[in-house]
N, C-alpha and C positions, 0 to 999 in steps of 0.2 A: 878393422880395429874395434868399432862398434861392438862387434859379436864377441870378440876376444875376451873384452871389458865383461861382458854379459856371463860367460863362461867360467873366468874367474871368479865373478861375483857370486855364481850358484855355488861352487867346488866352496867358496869361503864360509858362506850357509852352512851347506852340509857337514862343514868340520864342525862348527860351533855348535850345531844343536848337534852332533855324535858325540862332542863334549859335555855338553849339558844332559846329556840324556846316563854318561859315563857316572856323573857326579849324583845321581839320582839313588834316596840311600837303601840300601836292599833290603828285602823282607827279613826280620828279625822272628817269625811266628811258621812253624812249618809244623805244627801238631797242636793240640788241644792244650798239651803238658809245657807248653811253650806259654801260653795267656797271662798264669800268675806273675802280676809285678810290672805287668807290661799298661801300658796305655787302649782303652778299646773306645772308639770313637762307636757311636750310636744315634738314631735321632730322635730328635727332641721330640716327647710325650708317646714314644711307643712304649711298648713292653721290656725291649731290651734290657733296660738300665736296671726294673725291678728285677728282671730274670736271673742278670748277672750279680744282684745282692742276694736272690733267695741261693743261689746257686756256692756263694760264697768262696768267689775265684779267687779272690785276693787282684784283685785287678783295679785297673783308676778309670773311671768310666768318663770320658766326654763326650757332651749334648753336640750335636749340630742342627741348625735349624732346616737346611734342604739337603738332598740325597746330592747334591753338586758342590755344598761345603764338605760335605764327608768325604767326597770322594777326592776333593784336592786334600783334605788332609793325610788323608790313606796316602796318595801319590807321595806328595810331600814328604812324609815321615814325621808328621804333625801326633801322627797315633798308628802305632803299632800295627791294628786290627781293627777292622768293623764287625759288628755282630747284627745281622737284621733279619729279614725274615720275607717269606714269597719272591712278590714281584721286586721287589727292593733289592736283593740280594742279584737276583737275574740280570737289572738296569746296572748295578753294577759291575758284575764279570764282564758286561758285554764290553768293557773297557779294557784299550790294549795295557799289559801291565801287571791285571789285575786279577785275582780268579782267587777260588774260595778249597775251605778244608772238604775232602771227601764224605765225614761225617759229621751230621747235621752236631750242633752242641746242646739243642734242648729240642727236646719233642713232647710232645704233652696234647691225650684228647681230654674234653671236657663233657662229661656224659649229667644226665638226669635219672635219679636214682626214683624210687617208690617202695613202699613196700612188697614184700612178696608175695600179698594175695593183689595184689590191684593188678590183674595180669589185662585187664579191660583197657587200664590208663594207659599203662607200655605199651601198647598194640597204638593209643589212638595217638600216643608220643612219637614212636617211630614212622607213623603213617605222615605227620607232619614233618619231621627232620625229612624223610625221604623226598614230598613234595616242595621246601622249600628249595632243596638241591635243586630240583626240576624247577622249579619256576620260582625264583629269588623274590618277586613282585609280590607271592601271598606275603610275604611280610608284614604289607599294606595293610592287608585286608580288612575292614571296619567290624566291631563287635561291640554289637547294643549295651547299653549303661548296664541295663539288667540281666546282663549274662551270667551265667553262675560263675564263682566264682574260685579259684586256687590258692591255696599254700604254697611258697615256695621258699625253702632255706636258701640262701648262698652265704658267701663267706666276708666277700669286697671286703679282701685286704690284698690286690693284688694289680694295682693301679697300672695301668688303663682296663685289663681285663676283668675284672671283677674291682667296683670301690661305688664309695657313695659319694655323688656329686655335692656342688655347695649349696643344694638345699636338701641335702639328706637321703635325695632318692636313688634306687639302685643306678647302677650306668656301669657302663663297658661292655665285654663281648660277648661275656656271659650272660647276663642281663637280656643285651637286646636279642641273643637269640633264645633265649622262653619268650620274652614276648611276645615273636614272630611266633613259634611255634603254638603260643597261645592263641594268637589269633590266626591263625587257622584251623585251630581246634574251637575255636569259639568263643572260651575263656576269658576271665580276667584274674591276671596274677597278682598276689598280695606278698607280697617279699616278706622275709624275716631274715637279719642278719644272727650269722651264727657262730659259734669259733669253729675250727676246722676239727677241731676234735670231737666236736659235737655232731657235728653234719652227717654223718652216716646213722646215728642214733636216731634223730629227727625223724628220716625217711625211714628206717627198719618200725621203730616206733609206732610210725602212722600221724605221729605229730603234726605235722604240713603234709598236703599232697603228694607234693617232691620236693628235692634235692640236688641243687647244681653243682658241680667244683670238678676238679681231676680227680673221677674216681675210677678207679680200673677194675676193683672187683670189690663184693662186699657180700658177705651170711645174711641172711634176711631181706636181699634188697634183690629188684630186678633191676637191670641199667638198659638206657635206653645205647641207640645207634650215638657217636659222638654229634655234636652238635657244634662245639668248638674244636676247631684243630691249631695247634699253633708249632710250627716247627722254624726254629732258629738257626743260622747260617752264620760261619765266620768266613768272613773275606777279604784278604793276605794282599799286600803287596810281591809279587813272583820275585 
């Protein structure tokens, strides 16, 4: 009788959460052309949230503070979509449920521009991007007060990845990778913010040494290897 009790009790389980799982409410996003007007959950202090206003979806964007609030509200039907990026995007498919659009929604390298005679600098720019890739740690690297020192335009209007912090200095991912690259070139960099209309000027000019931002090709400029990579992911309730 024991067992019987036991038997039933599993079978009454099993209906209830195949119920519960029935009432669970279905993906509303099956393309990109689907995002406008919809809810896209995000989290809190990445990129995302800027990408999806430069980008000008028409979209309603909610913060969540961990990749485990987003992901119950994704389940939930709390928000539409998530849009994140790397490892973020991967922690989440690996959810039953869950899985992302085939095509990335933003991609974007971050290159160091020069002028076109500095062909010395690009060589000793891409010898660092290369070595950082290879060993993340030169990052570290210590460089004497009296290094010589560089021009660098950026733009920091594009918070987290390029912006000035609250006391004014460069910060984000742009930022910290010239620095790395600086120092392992030896360097010490001297920022100049710039508007982005300007920016390719600077570096053809000769103005500053170089030039950070998403720039993909430019007349008078050499570009180095990217140095930032940022590719965005949207990921769907199935």
């Amino acid at each position: 009788m024991k067992h019987r009790k036991l038997i039933i009790l599993a079978l009454a389980l099993a209906l209830l959460l195949t119920a519960c799982a029935s009432n669970l409410p279905a993906g509303t996003v099956k393309s990109l052309r689907d995002l406008p007007g919809k809810n896209i959950g995000v989290l809190a202090g990445s990129s995302s949230a800027a990408i999806i206003n430069e980008m000008g979806l028409g979209a309603y964007v909610r913060e969540y503070a961990t990749l485990e609030e987003l992901l119950e509200a994704l389940s939930s039907g709390s928000c539409d979509a998530a849009i994140c990026e790397g490892a973020q995007a991967d922690s989440l498919v690996s959810n039953r449920g869950i899985s992302e659009l085939p095509d990335p929604i933003y991609k974007a390298s971050y290159r160091i521009a020069v002028s076109q005679e500095n062909t010395g600098l690009i060589r000793r720019i891409n010898s660092a991007v290369a070595e950082l890739k290879k060993n993340p740690e030169r990052a570290k690297d210590k460089v004497p007060a009296d290094a010589p020192r560089v021009t660098v335009a950026f733009c920091g209007d594009l918070e987290p990845v390029s912006y000035l912090d609250e006391n004014g200095l460069p910060a984000g991912r742009e930022a910290e990778a010239v620095k790395a690259i600086c120092n392992i070139m030896g360097v010490i960099p001297e920022f100049q913010t710039v508007s982005r209309d300007k920016l390719m000027y600077y570096a053809q000019s000769g103005k500053v040494s170089m030039a950070v931002g998403r720039i993909e090709s430019g007349q008078g400029v050499l570009l180095s290897e990217p140095c930032v990579e940022i590719i965005q992911r949207v990921i769907i309730r199935k």
